[in-house]
N, C-alpha and C positions, 0 to 999 in steps of 0.2 A: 145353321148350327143344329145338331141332332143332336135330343138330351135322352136319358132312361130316367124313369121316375125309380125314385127309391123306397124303401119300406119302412113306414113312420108308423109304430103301434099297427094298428087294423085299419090304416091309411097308408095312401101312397102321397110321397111328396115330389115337388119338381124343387131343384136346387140350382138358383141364378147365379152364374156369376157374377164376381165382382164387379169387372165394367159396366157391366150391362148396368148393374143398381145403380156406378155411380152418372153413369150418363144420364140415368131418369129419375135420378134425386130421392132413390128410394135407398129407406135405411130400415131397420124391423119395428118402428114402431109409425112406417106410411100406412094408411089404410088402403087395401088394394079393392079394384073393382073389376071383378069375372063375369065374363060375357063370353058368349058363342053364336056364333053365324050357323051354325048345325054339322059348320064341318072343322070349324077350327074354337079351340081355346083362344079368347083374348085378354091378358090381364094387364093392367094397367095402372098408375095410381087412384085412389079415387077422389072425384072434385064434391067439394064440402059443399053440402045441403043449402038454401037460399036462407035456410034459418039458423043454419051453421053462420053463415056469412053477415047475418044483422044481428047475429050477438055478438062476433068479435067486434064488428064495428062500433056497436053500442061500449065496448071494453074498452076500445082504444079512445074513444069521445070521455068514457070514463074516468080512465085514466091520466088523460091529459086535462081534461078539467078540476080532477079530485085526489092526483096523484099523492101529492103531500100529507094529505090527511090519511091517506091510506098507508102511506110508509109509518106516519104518528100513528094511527091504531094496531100495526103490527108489531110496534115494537113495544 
């Protein structure tokens, strides 16, 4: 597929199609990760941080052990 970048402000933008996003589960608020081999563009989703990863976990140990009380303080 050959794409033309378009004209975003004093940037240029590249515009995904549809399938494409939905085959890689990306929607506008995926964080993307841009890399280049020196000759190509590669963009990608981007995989959460390892401290990204042990604080959701600590969230979800949270939430299942303190769920209840957290529903009673928000209301």
């Amino acid at each position: 597929m050959v794409k033309k970048l378009t004209k975003h402000g004093n940037s240029l933008a590249l515009v995904i199609d549809r399938p494409i996003l939905d085959l890689l589960h990306i929607d506008a608020d995926t964080p993307l990760e841009i890399t280049t081999d020196g000759q190509r563009l590669i963009v990608a989703p981007a995989k959460p941080s390892a401290r990204r990863r042990k604080f959701e976990e600590a969230q979800k140990v949270a939430h299942k052990r303190y769920g209840k009380a957290f529903r009673k303080l928000a209301e």
